[in-house]
C-alpha positions in Angstrom: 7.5 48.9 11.6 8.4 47.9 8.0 6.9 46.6 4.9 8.2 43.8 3.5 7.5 42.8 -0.4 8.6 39.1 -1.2 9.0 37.6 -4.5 9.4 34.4 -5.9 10.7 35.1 -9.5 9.4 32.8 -12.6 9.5 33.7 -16.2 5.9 33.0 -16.5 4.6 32.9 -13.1 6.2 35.4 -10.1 4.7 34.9 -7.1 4.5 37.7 -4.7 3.8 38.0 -1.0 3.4 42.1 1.3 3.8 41.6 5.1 4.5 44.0 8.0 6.3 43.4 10.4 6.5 44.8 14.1 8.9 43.5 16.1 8.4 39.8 16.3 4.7 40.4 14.9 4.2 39.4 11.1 0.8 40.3 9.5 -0.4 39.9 6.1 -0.8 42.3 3.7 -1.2 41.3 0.2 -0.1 38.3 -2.1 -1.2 36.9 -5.5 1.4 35.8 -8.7 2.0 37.7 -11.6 1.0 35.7 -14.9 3.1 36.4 -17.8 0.9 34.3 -20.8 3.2 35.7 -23.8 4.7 33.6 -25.5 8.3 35.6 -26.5 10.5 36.4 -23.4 10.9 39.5 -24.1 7.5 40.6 -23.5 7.0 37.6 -20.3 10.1 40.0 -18.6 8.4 43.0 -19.3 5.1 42.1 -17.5 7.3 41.1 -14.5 8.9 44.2 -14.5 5.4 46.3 -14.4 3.8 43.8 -12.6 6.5 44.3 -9.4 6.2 48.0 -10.1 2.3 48.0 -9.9 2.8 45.9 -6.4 5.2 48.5 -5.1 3.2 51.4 -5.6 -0.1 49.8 -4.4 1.8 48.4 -1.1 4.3 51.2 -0.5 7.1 48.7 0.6 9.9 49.6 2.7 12.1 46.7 1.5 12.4 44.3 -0.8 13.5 40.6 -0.5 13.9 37.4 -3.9 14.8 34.2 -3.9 18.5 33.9 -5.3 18.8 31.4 -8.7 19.6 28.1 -7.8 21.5 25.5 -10.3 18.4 23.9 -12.1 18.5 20.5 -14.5 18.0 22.7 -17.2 20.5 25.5 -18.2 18.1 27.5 -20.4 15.4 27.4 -17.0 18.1 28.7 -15.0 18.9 31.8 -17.4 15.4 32.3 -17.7 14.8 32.5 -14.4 17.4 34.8 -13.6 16.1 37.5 -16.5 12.8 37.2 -14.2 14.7 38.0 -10.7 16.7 40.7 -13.0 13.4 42.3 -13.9 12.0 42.3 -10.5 15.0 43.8 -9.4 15.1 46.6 -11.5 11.8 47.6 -10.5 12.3 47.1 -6.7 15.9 49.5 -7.7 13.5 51.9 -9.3 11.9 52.6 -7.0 14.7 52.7 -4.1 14.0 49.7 -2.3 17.1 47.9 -0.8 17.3 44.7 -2.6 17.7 40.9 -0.2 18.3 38.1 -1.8 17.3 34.5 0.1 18.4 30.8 -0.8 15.3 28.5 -1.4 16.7 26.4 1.8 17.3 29.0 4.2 13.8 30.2 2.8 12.4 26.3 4.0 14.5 26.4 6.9 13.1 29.7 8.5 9.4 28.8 7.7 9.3 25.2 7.9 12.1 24.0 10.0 13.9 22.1 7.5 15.6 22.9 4.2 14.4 20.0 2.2 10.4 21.0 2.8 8.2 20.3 0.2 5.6 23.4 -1.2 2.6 22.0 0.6 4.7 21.8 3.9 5.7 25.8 2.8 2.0 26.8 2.4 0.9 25.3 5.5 3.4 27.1 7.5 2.8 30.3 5.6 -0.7 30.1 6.4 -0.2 29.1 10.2 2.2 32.2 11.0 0.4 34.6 9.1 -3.2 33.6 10.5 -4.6 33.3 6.9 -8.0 31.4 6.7 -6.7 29.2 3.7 -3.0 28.0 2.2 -1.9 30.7 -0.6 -1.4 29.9 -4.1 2.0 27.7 -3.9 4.4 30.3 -5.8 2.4 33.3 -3.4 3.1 31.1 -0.5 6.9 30.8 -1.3 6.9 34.8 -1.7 5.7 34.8 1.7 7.7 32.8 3.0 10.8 34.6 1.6 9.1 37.7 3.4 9.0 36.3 6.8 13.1 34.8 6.6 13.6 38.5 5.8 11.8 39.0 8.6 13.2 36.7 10.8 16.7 37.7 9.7 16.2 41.3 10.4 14.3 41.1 13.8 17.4 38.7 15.1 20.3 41.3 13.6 18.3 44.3 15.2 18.1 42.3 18.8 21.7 41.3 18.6 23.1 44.7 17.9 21.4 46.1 21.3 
């Protein structure tokens, strides 16, 4: 059995997604988006950081699993971004959780099937494998979904080493 925490890092909004997993069996724990409303970024990366560490010690996680920065349009985006994934990372490190970090594709793949999905295809999925009544939030949904590829990933590397 493990508990997986997944996040989906944003500089004002960081959506996160708790699962556990046994075996092949994924159910839903927890998922929501930390909102960062402050203006300066200083104080935005700061509420991402508490924010993750508040989700770790409600959940108890046993690992921890982010979407790696992609290239955006915008260089200034993409360097925010990454202060937000640094931030979450710190607090998953702080709190000894081994770090995994996902492409946004292989993320679409594993839930959807195909690596160009849109969000709406993601939060259907989401909600389909975990038996959820409605879709999540988009951003929560993409946490989730980088959950289950971790997931996925580590069920397969477990049943190949046997």
């Amino acid at each position: 059995m493990a508990i997986i925490l997944g996040i989906d890092p944003g500089s004002r909004l960081t959506g996160y997604g708790v699962i556990r997993q046994i075996g092949r069996q994924l159910t839903y724990l927890g998922s929501g988006c930390i909102r960062t409303a402050a203006d300066d970024l200083p104080t935005r990366l700061q509420r991402v950081y508490a924010g993750v560490s508040e989700i770790i010690l409600q959940f108890h996680p046993d690992m921890f699993a982010i979407e790696q920065v992609f290239m955006a349009r915008n260089a200034d985006s993409a360097l925010k971004l990454g202060q937000a994934r640094g931030a979450a990372i710190v607090a998953a490190v702080n709190n000894h959780l081994p770090v995994y970090e996902y492409a946004a594709r292989l993320v679409k793949q594993s839930v959807v099937g195909t690596g160009s999905a849109d969000k709406k295809q993601v939060q259907h999925m989401v909600k389909l494998l975990l038996k959820l009544p409605a879709s999540p939030q988009a951003d929560a949904a993409d946490a989730l979904g980088i959950a289950i590829t971790h997931a996925h990933i580590s069920h397969q590397l477990l049943t190949t080493r046997k």
